[in-house]
C-alpha positions as CSV (number, residue, x, y, z in Angstrom):
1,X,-40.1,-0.5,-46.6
2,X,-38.9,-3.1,-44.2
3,X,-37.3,-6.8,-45.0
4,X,-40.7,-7.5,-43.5
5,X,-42.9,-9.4,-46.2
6,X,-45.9,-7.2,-47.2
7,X,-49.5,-8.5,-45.7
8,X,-52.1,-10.3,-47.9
9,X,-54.1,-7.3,-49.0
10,X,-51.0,-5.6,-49.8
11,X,-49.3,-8.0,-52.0
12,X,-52.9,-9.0,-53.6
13,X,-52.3,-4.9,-55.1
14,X,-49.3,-4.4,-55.4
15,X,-46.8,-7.6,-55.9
16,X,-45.1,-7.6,-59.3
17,X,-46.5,-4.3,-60.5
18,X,-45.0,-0.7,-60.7
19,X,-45.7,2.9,-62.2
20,X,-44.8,2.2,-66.1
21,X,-41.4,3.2,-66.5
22,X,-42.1,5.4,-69.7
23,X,-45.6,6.5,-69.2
24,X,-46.0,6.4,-65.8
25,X,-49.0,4.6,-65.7
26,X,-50.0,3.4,-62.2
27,X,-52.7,0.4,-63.5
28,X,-50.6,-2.1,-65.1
29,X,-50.2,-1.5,-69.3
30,X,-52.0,-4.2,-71.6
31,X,-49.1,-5.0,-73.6
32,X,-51.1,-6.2,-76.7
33,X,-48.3,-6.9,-79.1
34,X,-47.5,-9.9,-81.0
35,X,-43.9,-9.8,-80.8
36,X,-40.7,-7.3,-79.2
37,X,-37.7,-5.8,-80.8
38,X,-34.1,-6.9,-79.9
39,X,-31.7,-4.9,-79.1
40,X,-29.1,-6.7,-81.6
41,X,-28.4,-10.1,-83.3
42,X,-26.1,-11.4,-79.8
43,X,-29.3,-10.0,-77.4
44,X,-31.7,-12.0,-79.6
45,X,-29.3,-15.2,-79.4
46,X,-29.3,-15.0,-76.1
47,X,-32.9,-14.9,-75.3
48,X,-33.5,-17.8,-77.8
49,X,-30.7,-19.5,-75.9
50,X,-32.0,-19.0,-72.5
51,X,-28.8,-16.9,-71.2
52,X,-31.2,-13.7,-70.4
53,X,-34.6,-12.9,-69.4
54,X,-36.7,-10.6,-71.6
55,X,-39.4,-10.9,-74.4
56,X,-39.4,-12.5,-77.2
57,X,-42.8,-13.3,-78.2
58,X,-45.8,-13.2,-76.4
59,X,-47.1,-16.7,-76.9
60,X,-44.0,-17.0,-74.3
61,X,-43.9,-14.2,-72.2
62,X,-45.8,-10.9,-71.8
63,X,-45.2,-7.8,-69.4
64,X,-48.7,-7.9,-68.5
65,X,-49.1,-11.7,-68.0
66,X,-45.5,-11.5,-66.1
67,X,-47.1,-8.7,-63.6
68,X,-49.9,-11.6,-63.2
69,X,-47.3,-14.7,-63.0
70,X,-45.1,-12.6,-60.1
71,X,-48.4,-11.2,-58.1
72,X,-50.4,-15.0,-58.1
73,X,-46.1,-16.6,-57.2
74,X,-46.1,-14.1,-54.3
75,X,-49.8,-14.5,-53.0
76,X,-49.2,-18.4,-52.9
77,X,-45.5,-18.1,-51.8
78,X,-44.4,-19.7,-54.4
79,X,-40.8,-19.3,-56.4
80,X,-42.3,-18.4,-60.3
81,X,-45.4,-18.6,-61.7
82,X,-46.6,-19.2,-65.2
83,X,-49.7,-17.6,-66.9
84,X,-51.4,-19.9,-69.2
85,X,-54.7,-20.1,-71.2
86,X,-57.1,-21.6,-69.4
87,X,-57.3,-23.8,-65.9
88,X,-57.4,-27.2,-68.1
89,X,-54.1,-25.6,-69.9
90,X,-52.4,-25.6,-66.3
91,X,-53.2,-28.8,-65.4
92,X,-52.3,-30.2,-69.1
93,X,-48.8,-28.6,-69.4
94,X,-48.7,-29.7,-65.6
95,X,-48.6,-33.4,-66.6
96,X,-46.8,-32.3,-70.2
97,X,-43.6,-31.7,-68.1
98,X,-43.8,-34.7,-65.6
99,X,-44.9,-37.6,-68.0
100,X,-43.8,-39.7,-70.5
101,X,-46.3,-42.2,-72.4
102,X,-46.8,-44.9,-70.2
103,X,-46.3,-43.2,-67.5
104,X,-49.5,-43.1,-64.2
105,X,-50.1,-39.8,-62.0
106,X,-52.7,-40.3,-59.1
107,X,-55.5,-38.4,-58.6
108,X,-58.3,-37.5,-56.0
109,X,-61.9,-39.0,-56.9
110,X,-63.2,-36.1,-55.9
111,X,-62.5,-33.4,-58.7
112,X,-63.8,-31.0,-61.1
113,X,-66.0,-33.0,-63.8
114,X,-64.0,-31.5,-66.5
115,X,-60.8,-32.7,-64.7
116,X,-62.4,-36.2,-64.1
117,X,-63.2,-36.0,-68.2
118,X,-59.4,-35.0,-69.1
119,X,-57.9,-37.1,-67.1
120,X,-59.6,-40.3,-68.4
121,X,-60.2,-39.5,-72.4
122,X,-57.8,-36.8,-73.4
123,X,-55.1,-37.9,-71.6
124,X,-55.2,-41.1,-72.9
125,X,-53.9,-40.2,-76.4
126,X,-50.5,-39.0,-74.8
127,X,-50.6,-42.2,-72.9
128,X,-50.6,-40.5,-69.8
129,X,-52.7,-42.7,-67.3
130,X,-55.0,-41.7,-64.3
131,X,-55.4,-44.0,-61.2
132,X,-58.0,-43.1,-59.4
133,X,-57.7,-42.7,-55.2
134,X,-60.0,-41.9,-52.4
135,X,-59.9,-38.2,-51.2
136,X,-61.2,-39.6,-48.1
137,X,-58.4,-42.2,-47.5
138,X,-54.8,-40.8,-48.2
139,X,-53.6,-44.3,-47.6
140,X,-55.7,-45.1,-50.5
141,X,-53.0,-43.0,-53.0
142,X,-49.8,-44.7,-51.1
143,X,-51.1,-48.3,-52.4
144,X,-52.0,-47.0,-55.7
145,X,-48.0,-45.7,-56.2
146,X,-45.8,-47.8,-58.6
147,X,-42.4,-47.4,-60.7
148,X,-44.5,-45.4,-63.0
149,X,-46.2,-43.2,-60.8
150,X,-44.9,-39.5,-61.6
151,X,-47.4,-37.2,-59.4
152,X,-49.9,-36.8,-57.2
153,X,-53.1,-34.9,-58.0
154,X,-56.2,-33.3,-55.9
155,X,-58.0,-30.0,-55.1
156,X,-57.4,-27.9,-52.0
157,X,-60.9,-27.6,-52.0
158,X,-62.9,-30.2,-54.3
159,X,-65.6,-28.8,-56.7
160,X,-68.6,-29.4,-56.6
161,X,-69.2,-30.4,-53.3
162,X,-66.5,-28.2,-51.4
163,X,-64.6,-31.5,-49.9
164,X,-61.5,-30.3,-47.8
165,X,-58.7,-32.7,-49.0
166,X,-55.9,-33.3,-46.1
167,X,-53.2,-31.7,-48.2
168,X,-50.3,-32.4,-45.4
169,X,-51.2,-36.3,-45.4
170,X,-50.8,-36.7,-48.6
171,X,-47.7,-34.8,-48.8
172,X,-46.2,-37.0,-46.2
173,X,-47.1,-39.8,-48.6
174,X,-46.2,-37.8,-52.0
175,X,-42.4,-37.4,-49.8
176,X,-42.0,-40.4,-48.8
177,X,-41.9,-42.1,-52.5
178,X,-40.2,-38.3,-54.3
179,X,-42.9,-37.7,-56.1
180,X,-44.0,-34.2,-56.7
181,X,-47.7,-33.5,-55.0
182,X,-49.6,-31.1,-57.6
183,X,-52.8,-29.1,-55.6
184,X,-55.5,-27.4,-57.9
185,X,-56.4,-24.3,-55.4
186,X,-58.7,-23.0,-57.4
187,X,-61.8,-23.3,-55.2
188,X,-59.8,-22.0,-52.2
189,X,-57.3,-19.7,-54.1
190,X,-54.2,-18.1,-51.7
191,X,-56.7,-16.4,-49.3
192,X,-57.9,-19.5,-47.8
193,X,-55.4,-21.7,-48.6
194,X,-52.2,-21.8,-49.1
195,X,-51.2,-25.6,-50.1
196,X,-47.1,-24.8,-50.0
197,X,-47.7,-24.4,-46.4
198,X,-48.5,-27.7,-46.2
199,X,-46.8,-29.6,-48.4
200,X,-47.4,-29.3,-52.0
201,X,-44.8,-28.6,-54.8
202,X,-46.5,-27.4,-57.9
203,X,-50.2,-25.5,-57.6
204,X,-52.5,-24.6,-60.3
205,X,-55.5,-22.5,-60.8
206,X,-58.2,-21.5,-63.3
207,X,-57.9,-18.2,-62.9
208,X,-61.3,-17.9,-64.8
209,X,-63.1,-17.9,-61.8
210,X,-62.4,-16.7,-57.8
211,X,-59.4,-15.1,-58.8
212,X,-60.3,-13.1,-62.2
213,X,-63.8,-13.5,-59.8
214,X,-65.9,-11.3,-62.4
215,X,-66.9,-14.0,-64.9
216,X,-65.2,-12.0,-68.1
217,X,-62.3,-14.2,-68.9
218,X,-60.6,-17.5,-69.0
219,X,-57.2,-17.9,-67.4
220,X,-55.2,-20.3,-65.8
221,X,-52.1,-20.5,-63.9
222,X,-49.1,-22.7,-62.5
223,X,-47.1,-21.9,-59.9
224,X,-43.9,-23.5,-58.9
225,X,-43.2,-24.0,-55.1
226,X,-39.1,-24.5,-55.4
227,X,-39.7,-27.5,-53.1
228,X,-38.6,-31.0,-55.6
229,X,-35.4,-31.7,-56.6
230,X,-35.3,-32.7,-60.0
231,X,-31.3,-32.7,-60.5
232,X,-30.4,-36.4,-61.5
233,X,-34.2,-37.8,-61.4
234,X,-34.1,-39.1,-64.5
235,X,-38.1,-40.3,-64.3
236,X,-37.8,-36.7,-65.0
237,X,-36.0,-36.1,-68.0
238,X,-37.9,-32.6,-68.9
239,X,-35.8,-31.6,-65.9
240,X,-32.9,-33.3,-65.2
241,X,-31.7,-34.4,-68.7
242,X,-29.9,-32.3,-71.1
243,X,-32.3,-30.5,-73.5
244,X,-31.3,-30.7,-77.3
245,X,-33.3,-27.6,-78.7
246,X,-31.2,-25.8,-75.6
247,X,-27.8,-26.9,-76.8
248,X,-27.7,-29.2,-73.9
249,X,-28.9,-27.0,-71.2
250,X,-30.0,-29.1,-68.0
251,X,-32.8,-26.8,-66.8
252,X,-32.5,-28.1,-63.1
253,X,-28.8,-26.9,-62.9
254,X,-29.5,-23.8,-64.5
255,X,-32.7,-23.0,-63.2
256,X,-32.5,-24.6,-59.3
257,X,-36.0,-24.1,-57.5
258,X,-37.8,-22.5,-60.4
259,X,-36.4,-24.9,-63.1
260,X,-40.4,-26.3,-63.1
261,X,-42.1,-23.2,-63.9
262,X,-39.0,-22.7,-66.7
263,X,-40.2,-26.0,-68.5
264,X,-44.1,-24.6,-68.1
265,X,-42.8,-22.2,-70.2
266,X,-39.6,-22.6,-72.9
267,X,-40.8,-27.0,-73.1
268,X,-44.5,-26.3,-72.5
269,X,-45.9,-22.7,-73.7
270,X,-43.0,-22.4,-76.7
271,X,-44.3,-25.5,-78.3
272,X,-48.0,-26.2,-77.4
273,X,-48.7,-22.9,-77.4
274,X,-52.2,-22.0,-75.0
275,X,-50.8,-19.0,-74.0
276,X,-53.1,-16.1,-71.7
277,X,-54.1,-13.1,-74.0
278,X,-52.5,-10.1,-72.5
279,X,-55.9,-8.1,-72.2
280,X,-57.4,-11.2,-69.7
281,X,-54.4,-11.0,-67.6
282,X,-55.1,-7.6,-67.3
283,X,-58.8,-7.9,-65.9
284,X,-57.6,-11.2,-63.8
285,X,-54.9,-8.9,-62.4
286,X,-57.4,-6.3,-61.7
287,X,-59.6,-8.9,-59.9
288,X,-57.0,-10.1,-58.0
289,X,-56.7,-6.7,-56.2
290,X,-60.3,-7.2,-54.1
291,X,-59.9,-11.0,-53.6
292,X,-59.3,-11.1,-49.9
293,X,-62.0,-8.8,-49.5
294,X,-64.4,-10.9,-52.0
295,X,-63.4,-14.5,-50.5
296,X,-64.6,-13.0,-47.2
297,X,-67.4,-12.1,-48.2
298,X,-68.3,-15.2,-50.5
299,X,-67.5,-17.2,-47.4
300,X,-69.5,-15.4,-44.8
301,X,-72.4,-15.9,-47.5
302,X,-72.2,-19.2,-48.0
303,X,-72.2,-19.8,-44.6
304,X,-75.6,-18.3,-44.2
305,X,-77.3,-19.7,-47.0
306,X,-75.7,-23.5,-46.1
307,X,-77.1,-23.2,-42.9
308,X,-80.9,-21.6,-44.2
309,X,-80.5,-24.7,-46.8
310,X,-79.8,-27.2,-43.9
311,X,-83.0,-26.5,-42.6
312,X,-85.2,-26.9,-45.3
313,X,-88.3,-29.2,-45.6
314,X,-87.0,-30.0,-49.1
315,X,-83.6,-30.4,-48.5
316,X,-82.3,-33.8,-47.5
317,X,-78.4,-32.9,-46.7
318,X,-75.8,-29.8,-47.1
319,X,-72.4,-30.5,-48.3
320,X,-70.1,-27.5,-47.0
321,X,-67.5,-27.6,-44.4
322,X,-68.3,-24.7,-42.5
323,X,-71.4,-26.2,-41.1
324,X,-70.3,-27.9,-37.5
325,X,-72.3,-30.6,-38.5
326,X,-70.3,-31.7,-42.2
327,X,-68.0,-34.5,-41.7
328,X,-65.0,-32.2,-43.3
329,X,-65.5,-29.6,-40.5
330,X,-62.4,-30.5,-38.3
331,X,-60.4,-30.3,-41.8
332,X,-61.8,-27.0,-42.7
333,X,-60.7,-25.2,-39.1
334,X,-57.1,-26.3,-39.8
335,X,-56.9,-25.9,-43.5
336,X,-59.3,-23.0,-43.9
337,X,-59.6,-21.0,-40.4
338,X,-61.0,-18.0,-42.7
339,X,-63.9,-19.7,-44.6
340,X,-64.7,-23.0,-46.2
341,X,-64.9,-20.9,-49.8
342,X,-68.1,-20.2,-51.8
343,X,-69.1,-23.5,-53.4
344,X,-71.5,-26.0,-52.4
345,X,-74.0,-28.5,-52.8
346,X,-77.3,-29.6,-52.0
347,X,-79.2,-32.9,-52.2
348,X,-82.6,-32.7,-53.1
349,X,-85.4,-35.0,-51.8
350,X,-87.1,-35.2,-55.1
351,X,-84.0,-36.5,-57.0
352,X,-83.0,-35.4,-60.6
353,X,-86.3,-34.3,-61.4
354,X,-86.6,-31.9,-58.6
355,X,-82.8,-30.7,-59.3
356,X,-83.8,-29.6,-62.6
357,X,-86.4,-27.5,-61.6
358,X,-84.7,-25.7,-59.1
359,X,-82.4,-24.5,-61.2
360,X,-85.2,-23.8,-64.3
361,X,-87.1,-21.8,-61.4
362,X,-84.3,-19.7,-59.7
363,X,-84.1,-15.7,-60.6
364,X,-81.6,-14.1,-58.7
365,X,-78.8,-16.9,-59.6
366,X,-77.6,-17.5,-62.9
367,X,-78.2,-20.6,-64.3
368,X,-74.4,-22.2,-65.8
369,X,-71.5,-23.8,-66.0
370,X,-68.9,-21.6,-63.9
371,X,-68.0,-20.9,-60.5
372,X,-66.1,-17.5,-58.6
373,X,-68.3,-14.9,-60.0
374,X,-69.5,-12.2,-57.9
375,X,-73.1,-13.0,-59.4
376,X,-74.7,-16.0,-57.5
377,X,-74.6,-19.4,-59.5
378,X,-76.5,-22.2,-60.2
379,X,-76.1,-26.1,-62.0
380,X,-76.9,-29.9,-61.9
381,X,-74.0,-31.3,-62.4
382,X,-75.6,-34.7,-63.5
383,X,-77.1,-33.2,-66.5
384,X,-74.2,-30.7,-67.2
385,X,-70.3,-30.4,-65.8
386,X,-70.5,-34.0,-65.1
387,X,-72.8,-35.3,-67.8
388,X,-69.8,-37.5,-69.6
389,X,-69.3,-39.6,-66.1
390,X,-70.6,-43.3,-65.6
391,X,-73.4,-43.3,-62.4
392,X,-70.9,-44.8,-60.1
393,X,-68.4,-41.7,-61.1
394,X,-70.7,-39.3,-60.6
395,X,-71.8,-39.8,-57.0
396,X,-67.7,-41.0,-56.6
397,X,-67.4,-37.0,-57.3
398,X,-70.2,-36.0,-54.9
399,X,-72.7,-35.5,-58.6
400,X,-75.3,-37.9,-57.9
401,X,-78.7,-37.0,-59.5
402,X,-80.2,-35.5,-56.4
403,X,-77.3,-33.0,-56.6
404,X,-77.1,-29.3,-57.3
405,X,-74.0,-27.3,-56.6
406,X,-74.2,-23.4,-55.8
407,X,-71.8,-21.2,-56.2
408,X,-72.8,-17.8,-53.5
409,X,-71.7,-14.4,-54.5
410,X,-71.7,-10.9,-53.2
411,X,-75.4,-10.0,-53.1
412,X,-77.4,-9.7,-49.8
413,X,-77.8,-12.9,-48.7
414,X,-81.6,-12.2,-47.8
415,X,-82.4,-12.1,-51.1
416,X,-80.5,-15.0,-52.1
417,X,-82.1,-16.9,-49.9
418,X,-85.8,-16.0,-50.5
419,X,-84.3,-16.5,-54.1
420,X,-84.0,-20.1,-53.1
421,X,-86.9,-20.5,-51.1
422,X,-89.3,-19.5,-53.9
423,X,-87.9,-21.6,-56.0
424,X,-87.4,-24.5,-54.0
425,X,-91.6,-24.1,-53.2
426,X,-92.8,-23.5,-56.9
């Protein structure tokens, strides 16, 4: 081939994979080992040492989950990628390798319950602290920054209501004061957005759901964009500060614009440990290869049934940017010119009560607590993902009682939406 970079469809197959080498094997290998041999006491020191690449144990690194971390690093255009657990795994050894106790990162009020719920409990035993910002108003993040501030949080595409964040303004702001500008694309994944394009330096994903996109297993993902320079920031000392367990090694010398996704994984995976099993990154890997054609069609779908929903006598408002008539339109065309993703929600005239029974009355969509699958999906987040919140937090994140967030898959959307309509009447 050409010095041209492949397409999207191409890379989503092909990047970071080959026939296996001894087998010849052309689906990627689950590598389920524990551990790998060395090839003699100085190749051993060496990989402990951080002088070569290779395997060592697979709490660490994996063939199969490296197939994963080069094919997501490629698809995002990112420099390295690091396979992890679980979506609230990437976020935590996110923060694990920017913070220090006492220190604040600033986050979008519009996020993920679960993200919302981390950020103000868990974190708080590390002494890591959240100040929260308006999605709305990037200005709102600028006058939040302090001497402590160490990163900037928020979702491409906010869950549950499928908010468009303006990912260059707050870049501008994130640049402005060096701090690194952390995007949870998750909702959006590559396909739709890419947030390095516009700005951002680190990106994470649970790859548990549009990626993986089948509902059978729980991933998660950073990527490094190569974009901050961490050499001599010593708010950064992860980074820029000689490493004792590495003989002194300063991983942004010997690292340059992947040193990040190093710490992810010899500071962050070697120690905490919530490392991807080999056999998920296998069936996230094997999702991966029909995402573009999946996102398309979970857009075009959602589209259809956000604008049937619009409509409705018992319906009081849509929340999805793809409708000409939602406030984050104009964000969506520039962001998002193939689709404003899969997730949504509704506002129901008869409140919480009503909420409840939609999704106790719905057949075709699965009532719980995940998005990305190519089943159709159904919750109240007031009762459920966002159950821990006060009130005001709850309609901060767009979960107010009235609320019910869908999540459209592949189906015919016909029967999705007499699905909906049945249930809506009953």
């Amino acid at each position: 081939m050409t010095d041209r970079l492949p397409g999207f469809n191409t890379l989503a197959i092909h990047a970071g994979a080959a026939p296996d080498k001894s087998t010849g094997a052309r689906a990627t290998p689950i590598y389920q080992t524990a551990s790998f041999v060395f090839d003699d006491v100085d190749h051993a020191a060496s990989l402990f040492g951080l002088q070569a690449f290779g395997n060592i144990y697979s709490r660490i690194t994996n063939p199969t989950n490296a197939v994963l971390e080069e094919r997501i690093a490629a698809l995002e255009g990112g420099t390295a990628a690091v396979a992890v657990a679980s979506g609230h795994a990437a976020e935590f050894l996110t923060m694990n390798a920017l913070m220090q106790p006492g220190d604040e990162f600033i986050a979008a009020d519009k996020l993920y319950g679960g993200s919302i719920n981390q950020f103000n409990h868990a974190y708080r035993n590390f002494g890591w602290n959240v100040v929260w910002a308006k999605t709305d108003d990037p200005s709102s993040f600028e006058r939040a920054i302090t001497p402590r501030t160490k990163a900037i949080f928020c979702e491409s595409i906010a869950n549950p209501g499928g908010v468009i964040t303006d990912i260059a303004a707050l870049s501008a702001i994130a640049k402005r004061h060096n701090i690194p500008l952390v995007v949870d694309n998750t909702m959006a994944t590559p396909y739709l957005i890419r947030p390095f394009e516009h700005g951002a330096d680190i990106v994470v994903h649970s790859a548990t759901k549009f990626l993986g996109g089948h509902g059978n297993s729980i991933g998660g993902l950073v990527v490094d964009g190569g974009t901050f320079n961490w050499a001599g920031d010593n708010r950064y000392p992860a980074l820029s500060q000689p490493r004792p367990e590495y003989a002194g090694m300063v991983l942004s010398e010997n690292f340059g614009n992947f040193a990040f996704a190093i710490a992810i994984r010899v500071l962050g995976l070697r120690d905490l440990g919530p490392a991807l099993a080999p056999f998920n990154a296998f069936l996230i890997l094997n999702g991966i290869e029909t995402l573009p054609l999946r996102m398309q069609r979970h857009c075009d779908n959602a589209l259809a049934i956000a604008t049937h929903l619009s409509g409705h006598a018992a319906v009081d408002w849509v929340s999805y940017p793809g409708l000409e008539s939602d406030p984050y339109h104009a964000l969506a065309r520039r962001y998002a010119p193939l689709g404003s993703g899969a997730v949504f929600t509704v506002g129901l005239k008869g409140g919480y009560a009503a909420g409840v029974k939609l999704v106790s009355n719905l057949q075709l969509f699965s009532h719980l607590a995940n998005i990305g699958d190519t089943r159709s999906l159904v919750i109240h987040p007031a009762s459920t993902t966002h159950r821990q919140l006060t009130d005001p937090q709850k309609i901060s994140a767009g979960a107010g009682p009235e609320v019910v967030r869908l999540s459209i898959g592949l189906e015919d959307p016909a029967d999705l939406i007499e699905d909906l309509d049945a249930a809506l009447s009953a």
